[in-house]
SEZA-560591 format. One record per atom (N, C-alpha, C): x, y, z. Coordinates in steps of 0.2 Angstrom, whole numbers, padded with zeros to 4 digits, always signed. Example, Ala and Ser with C-alpha at 12.3 -4.5 7.8 and 13.67 -1.06 7.14 Angstrom:
% residues 2
+0066-0028+0039 +0062-0022+0039 +0066-0016+0039 +0064-0011+0035 +0068-0005+0036 +0064+0000+0039 
***
This chain:
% residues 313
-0394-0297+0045 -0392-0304+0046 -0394-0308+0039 -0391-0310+0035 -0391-0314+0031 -0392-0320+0031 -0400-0326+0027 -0402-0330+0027 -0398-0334+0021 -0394-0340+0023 -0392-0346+0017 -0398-0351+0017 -0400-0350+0010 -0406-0355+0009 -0405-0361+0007 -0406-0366+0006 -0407-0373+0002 -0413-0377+0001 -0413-0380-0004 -0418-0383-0004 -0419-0388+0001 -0424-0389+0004 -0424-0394+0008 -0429-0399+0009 -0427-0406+0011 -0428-0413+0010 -0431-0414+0018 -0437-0419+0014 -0440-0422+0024 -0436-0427+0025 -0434-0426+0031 -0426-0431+0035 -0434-0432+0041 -0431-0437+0044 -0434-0439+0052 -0425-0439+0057 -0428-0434+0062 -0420-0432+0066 -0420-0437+0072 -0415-0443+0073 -0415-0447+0080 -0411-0443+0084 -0413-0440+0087 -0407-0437+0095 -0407-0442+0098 -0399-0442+0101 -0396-0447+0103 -0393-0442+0111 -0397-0445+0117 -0395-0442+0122 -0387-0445+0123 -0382-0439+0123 -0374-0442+0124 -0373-0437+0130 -0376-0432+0134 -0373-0428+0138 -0370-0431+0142 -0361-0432+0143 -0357-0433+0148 -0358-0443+0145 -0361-0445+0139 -0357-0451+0137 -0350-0452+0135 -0349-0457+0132 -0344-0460+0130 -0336-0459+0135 -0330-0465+0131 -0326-0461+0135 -0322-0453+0136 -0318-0456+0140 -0313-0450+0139 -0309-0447+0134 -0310-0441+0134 -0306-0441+0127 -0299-0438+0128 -0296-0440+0133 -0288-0442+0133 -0287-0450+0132 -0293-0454+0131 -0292-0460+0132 -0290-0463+0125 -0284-0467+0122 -0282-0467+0116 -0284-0461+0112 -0284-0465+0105 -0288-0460+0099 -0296-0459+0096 -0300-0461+0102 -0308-0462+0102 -0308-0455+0099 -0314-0453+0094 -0320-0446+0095 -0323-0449+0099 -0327-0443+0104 -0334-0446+0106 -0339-0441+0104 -0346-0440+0106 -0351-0438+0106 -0353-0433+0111 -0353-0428+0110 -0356-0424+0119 -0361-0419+0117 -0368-0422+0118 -0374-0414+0116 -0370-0410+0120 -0372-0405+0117 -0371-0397+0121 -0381-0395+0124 -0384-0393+0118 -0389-0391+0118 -0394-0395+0113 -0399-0394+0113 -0404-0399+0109 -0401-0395+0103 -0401-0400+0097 -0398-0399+0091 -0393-0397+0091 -0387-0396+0096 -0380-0393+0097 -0375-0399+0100 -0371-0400+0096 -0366-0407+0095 -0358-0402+0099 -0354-0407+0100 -0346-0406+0100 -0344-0414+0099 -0339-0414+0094 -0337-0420+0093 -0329-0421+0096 -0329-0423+0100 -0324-0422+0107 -0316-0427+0103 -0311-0425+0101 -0305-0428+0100 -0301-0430+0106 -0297-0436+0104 -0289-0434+0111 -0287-0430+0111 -0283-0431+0116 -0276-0426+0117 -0271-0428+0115 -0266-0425+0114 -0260-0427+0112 -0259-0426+0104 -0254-0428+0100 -0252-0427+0095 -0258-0431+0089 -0255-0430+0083 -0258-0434+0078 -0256-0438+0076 -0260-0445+0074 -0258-0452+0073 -0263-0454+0068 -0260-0461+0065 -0260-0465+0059 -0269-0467+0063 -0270-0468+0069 -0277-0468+0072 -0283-0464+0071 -0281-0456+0073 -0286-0450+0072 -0286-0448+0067 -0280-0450+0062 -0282-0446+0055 -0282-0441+0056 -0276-0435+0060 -0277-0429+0063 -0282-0427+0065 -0287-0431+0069 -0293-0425+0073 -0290-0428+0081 -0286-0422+0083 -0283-0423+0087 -0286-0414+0092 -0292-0414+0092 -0296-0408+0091 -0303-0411+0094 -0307-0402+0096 -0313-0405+0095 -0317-0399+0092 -0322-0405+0088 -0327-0401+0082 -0331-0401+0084 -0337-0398+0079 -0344-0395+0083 -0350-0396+0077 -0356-0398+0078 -0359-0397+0072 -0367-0395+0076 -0370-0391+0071 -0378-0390+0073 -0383-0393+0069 -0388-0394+0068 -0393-0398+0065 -0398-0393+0065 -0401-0391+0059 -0408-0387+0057 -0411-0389+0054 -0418-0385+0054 -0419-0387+0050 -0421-0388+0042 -0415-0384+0039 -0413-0383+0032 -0404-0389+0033 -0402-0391+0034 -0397-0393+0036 -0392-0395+0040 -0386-0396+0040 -0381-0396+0049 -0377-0391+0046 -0377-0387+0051 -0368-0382+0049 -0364-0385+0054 -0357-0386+0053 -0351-0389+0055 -0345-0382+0058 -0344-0384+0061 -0338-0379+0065 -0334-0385+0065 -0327-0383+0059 -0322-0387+0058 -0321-0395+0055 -0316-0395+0049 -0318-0401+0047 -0313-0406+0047 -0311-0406+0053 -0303-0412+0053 -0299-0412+0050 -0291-0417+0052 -0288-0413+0050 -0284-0419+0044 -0288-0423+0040 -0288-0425+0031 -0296-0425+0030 -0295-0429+0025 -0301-0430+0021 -0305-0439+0024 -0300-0442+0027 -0301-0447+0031 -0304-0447+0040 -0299-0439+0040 -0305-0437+0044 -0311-0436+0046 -0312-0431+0040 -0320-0428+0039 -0322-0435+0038 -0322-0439+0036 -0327-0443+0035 -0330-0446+0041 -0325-0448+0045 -0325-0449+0051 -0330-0445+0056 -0328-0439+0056 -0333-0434+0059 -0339-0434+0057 -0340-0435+0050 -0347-0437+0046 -0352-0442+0047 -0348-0447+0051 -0352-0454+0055 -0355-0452+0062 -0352-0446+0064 -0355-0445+0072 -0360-0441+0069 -0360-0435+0064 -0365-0432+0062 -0371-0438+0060 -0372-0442+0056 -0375-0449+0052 -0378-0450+0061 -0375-0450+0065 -0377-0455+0070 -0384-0449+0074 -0383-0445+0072 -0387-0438+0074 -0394-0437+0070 -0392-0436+0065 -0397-0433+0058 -0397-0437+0052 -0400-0437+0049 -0398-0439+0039 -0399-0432+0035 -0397-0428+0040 -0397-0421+0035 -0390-0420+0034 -0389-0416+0027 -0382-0417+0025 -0380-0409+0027 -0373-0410+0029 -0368-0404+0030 -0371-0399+0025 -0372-0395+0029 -0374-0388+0023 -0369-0382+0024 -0367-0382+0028 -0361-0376+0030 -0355-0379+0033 -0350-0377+0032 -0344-0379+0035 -0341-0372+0036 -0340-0371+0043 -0334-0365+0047 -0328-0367+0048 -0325-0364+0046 -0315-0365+0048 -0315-0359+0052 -0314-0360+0058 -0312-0356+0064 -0303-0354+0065 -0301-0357+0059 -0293-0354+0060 -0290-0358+0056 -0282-0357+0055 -0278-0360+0050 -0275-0365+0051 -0276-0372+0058 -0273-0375+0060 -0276-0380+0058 -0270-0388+0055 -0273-0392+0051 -0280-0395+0052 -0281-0396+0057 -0288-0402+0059 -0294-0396+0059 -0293-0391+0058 -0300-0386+0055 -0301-0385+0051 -0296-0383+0043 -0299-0385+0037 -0296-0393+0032 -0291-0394+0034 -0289-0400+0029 -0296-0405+0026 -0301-0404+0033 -0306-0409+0030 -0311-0407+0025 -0310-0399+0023 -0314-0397+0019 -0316-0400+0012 -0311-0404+0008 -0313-0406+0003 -0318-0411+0003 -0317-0417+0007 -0322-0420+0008 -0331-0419+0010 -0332-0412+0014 -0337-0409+0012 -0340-0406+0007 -0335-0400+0004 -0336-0399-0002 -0337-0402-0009 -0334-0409-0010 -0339-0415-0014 -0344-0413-0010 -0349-0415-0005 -0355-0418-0005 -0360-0410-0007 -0355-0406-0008 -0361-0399-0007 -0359-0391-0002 -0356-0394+0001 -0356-0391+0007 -0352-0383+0005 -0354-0376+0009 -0353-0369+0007 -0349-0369+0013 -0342-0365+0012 -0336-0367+0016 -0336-0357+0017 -0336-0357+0025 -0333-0351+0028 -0329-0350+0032 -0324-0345+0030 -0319-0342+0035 -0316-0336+0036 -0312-0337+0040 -0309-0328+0040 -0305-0325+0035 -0302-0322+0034 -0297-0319+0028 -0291-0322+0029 -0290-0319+0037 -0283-0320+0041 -0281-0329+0039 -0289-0333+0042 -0287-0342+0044 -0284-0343+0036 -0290-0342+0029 -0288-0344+0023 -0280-0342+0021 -0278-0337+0023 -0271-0335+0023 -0265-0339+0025 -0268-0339+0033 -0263-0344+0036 -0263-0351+0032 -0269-0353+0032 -0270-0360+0029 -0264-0359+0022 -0264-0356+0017 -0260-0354+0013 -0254-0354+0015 -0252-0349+0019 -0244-0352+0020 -0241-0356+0023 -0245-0359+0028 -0243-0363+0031 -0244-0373+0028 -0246-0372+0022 -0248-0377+0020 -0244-0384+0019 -0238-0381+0016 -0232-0388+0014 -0232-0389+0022 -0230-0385+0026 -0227-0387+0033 -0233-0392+0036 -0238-0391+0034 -0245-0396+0037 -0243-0401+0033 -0245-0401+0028 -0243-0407+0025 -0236-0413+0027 -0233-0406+0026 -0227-0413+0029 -0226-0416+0035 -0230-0412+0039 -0231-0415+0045 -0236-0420+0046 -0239-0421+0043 -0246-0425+0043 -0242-0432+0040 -0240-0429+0035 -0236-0434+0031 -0233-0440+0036 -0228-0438+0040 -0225-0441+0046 -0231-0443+0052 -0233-0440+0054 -0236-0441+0058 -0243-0445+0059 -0247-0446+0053 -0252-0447+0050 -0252-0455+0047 -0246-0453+0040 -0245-0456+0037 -0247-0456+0029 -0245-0459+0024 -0248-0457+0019 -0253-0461+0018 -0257-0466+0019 -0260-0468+0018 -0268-0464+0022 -0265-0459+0029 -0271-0459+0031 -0272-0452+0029 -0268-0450+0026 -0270-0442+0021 -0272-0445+0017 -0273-0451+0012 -0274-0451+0006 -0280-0448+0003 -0281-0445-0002 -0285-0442-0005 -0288-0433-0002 -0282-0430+0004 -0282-0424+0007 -0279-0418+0003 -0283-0414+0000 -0281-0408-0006 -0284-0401-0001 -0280-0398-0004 -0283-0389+0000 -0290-0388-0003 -0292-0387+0000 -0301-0384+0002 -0300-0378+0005 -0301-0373+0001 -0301-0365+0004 -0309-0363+0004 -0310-0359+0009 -0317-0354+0010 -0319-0353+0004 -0327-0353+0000 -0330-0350-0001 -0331-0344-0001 -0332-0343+0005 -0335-0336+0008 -0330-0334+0013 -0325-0327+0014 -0324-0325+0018 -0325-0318+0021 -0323-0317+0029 -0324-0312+0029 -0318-0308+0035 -0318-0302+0037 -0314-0299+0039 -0312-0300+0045 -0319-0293+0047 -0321-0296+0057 -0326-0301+0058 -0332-0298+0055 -0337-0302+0058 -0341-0302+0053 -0347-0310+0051 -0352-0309+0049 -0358-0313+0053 -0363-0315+0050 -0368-0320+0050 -0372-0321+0046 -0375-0328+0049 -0380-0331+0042 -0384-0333+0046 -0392-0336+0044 -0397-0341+0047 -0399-0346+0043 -0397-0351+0043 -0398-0359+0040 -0405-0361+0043 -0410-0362+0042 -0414-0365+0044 -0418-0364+0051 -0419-0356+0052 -0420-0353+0057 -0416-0352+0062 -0410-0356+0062 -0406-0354+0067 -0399-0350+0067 -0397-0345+0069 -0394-0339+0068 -0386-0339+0072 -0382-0340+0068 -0375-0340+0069 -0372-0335+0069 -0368-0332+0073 -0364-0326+0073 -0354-0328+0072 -0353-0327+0066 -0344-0327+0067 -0341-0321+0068 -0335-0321+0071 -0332-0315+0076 -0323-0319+0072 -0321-0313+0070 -0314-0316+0069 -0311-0311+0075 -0307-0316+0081 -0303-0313+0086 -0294-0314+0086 -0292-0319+0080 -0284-0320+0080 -0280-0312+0079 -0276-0312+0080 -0270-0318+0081 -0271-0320+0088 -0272-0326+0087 -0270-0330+0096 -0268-0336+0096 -0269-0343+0095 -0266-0347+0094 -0263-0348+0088 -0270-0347+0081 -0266-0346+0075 -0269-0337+0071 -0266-0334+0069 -0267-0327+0064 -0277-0329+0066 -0281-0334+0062 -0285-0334+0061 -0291-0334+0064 -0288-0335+0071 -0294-0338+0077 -0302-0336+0076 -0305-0338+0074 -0311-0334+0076 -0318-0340+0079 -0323-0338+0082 -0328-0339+0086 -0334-0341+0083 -0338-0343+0082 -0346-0345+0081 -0350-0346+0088 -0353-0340+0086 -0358-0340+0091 -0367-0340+0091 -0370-0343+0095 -0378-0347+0093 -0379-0341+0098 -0382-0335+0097 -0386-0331+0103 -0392-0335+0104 -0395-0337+0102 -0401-0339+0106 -0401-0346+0110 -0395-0349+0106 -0397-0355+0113 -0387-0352+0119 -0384-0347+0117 -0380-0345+0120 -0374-0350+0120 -0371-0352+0117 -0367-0357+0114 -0361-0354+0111 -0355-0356+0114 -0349-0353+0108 -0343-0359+0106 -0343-0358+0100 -0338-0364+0099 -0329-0359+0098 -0327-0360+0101 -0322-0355+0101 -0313-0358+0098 -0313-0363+0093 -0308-0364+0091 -0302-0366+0096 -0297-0363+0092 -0291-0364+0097 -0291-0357+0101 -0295-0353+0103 -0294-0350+0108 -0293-0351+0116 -0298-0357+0116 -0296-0359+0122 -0297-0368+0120 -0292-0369+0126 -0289-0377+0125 -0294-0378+0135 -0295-0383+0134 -0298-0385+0143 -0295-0394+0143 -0292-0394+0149 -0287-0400+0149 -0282-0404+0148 -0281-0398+0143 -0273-0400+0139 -0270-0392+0140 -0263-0393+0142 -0258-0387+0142 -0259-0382+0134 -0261-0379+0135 -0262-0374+0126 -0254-0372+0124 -0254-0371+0116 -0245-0372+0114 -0244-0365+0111 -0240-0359+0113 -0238-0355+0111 -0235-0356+0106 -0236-0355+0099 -0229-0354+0093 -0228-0351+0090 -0225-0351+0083 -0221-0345+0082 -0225-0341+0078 -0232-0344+0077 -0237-0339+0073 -0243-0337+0079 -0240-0339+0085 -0248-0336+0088 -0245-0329+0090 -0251-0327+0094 -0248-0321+0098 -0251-0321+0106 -0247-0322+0112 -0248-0324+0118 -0252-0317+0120 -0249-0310+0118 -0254-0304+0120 -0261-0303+0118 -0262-0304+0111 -0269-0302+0110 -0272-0309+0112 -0271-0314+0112 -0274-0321+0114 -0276-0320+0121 -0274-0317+0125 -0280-0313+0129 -0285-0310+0129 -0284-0306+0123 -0289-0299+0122 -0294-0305+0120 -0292-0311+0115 -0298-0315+0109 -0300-0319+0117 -0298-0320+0123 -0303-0323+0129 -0306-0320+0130 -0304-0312+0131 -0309-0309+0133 -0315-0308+0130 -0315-0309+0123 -0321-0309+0117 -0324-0316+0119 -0324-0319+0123 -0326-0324+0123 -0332-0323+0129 -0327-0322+0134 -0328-0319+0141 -0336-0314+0139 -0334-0310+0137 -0340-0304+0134 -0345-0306+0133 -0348-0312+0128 -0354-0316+0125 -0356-0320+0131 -0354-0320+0136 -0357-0323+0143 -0361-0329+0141 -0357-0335+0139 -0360-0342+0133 -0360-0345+0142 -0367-0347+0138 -0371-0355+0144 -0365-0359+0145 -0364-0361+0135 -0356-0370+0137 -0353-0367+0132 -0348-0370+0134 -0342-0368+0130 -0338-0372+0125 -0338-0373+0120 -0335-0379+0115 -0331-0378+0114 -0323-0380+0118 -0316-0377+0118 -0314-0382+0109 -0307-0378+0107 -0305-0381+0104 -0301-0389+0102 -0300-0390+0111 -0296-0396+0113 -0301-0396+0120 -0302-0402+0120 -0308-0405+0127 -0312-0403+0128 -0318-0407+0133 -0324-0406+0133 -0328-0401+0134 -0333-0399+0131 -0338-0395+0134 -0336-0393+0140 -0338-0386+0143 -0336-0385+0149 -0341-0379+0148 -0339-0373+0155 -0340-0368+0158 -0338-0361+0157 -0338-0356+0157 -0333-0350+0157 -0329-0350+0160 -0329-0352+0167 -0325-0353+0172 -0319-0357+0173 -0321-0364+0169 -0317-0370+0169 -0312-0367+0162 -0314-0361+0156 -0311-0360+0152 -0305-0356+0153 -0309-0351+0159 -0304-0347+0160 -0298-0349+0163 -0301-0354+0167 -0291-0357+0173 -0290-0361+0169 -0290-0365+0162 -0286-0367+0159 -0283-0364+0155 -0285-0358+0153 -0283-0354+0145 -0282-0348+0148 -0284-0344+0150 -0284-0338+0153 -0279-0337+0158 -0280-0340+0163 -0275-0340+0168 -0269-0342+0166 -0270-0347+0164 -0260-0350+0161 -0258-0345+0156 -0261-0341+0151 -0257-0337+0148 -0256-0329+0154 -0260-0327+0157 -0259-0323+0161 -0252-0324+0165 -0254-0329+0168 -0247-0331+0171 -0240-0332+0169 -0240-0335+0163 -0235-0335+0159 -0233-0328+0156 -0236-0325+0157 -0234-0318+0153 -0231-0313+0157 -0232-0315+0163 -0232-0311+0170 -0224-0316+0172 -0224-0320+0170 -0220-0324+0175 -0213-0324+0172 -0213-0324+0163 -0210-0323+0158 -0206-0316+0160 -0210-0313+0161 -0209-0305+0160 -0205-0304+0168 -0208-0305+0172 -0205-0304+0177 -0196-0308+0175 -0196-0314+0174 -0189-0315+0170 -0183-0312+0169 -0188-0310+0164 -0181-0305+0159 -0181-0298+0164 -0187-0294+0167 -0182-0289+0170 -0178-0290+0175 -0177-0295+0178 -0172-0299+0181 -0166-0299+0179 -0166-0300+0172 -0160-0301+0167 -0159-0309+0167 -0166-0313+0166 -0164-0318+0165 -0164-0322+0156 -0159-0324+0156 -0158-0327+0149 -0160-0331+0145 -0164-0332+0138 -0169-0336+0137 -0166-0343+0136 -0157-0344+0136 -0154-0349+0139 -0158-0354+0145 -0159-0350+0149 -0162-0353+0156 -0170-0354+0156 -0173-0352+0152 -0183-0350+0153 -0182-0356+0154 -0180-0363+0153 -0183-0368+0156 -0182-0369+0163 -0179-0367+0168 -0181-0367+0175 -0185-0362+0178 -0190-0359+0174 -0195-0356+0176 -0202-0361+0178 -0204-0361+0185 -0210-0363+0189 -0215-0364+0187 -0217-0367+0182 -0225-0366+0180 -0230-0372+0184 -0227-0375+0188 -0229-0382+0192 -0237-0380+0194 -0240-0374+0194 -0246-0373+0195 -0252-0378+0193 -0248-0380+0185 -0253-0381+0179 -0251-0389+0176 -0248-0393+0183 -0246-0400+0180 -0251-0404+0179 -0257-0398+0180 -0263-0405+0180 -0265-0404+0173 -0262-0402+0168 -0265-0402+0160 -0262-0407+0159 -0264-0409+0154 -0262-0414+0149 -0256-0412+0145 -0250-0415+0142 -0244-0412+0138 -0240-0406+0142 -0241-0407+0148 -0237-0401+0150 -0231-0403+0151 -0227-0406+0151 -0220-0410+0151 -0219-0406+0144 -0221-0409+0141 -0220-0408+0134 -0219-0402+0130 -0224-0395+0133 -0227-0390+0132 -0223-0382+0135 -0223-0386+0143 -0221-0379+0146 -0214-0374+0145 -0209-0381+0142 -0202-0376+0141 -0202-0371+0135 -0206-0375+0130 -0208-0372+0124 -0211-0365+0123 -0217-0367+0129 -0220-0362+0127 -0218-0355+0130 -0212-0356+0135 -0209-0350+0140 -0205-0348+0134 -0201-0353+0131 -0196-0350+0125 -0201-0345+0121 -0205-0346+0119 -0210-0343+0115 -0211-0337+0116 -0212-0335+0120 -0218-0331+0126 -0211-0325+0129 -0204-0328+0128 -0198-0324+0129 -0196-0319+0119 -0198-0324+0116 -0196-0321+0112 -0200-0315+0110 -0208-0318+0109 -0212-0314+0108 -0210-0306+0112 -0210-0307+0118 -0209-0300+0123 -0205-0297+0121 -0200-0298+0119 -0192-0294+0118 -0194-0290+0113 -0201-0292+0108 -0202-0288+0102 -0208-0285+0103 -0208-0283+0111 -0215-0276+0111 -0215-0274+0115 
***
């Protein structure tokens, strides 16, 4: 295992007990604050799409505090962003970002890189996420554009990895030892995991969504996005720091993300040996799952998705 060193500065660390504070995070476009573990943050986004409000952190991120400085899991999705998420950090610690993980290719995990990287900050990711990030860039862009607004990108340029790697590496910052796991394709090509063995902690990206309906698209993969729960599954993690909503349990991970793709894939399938047409996937019954967020909006989509995908395996 690999030690990143820095020089390091005496800070005094105020912990700010948040476990189960602040509001909702369906509730407008709040971040809030949720410890996980002593020294172990999620910084919880809405649901729903991206607005001229979030500055694309319509997500949630994660950061650790050591004692050589914080490593961050994802850095929003501008530069107006990150800085944004740099104030719930501030509200934490005065030690500055010393590592930033991009756990995949979708905008609100690296667009906020630059902003970190002015202040310093050592940028990692998978091969697969930096790739994606790369082709898919103008399409983020333009979307954010719209969505955002130009004024709440202002000053958002690509920030790619420093360091990447394939499957797996790790580092220890400050005595404390991180493990990354690249498990995509599953949401996006580049899914991957940070994992804290010792306090048993995984921050799992867009692997798993809790609370909100999860979005099959044209670059994820519904079949192995399984297999990357089950890598999740495996690490038998204390808490869970899903990619969208709060902190949770393995259990609360799995019947949101696990099961609805199950489902769907069984349900999907079962369809077409029917001989049903992907004209009609939208009168398939997904009613199980109307308790997620976006699912009006989500479910015909993702059945379209999940049709196509299958015809080509």
């Amino acid at each position: 295992m690999k030690t990143i060193r820095f020089v390091q500065s005496l800070f005094v660390l105020s912990v700010i007990s948040l476990v189960g504070a602040g509001v909702a995070a369906e509730n407008g476009d709040a971040l809030w604050l949720q410890e996980v573990d002593e020294h172990v943050y999620a910084i919880v986004g809405p649901y729903g799409n991206r607005t001229p409000e979030n500055l694309g952190n319509n997500a949630t991120f994660g950061f650790v505090v050591t004692e050589a400085g914080v490593v961050l899991i994802d850095s929003g999705g501008s530069y107006q962003g990150a800085a944004a998420i740099d104030t719930f950090i501030q509200q934490v610690t005065d030690q500055p970002v010393k590592v930033v993980v991009n756990t995949g290719g979708q905008d609100h995990r690296w667009l906020g890189n630059g902003y970190f990287k002015e202040r310093g900050a050592h940028i990692i990711a998978s091969e697969a996420a930096v790739e994606d990030q790369r082709s898919r860039l103008q399409d983020q862009r333009f979307m954010l554009s719209n969505l955002v607004g130009e004024k709440g990108m202002a000053g958002t340029e690509p920030v790619y990895a420093d360091e990447v790697f394939a499957d797996k590496t790790d580092f220890t910052l400050g005595g404390t030892a991180f493990e990354l796991q690249h498990v995509g394709p599953a949401h996006t090509p580049g899914d991957s995991l940070v994992w804290l063995p010792a306090q048993r902690v995984v921050f799992t990206g867009d692997v798993v969504y809790v609370g909100r309906l999860l979005g099959v698209m044209s670059h994820s993969s519904s079949r192995n996005w399984i297999d990357a729960f089950g890598s999740v599954a495996e690490l038998k993690p204390r808490a869970v720091v899903p990619g969208h909503g709060p902190v949770t349990d393995l259990s609360r991970a799995r019947a949101d993300t696990l099961e609805y793709l199950v489902f769907l894939r069984q349900t999907v399938g079962s369809f077409m040996e029917a001989g049903g047409s992907i004209t009609e996937i939208g009168t398939l019954d997904q009613s199980r799952f109307t308790y997620l967020e976006d699912y009006e909006a989500l479910k015909g989509r993702n059945a379209q998705q999940v049709y196509q995908e299958m015809e080509w395996e």
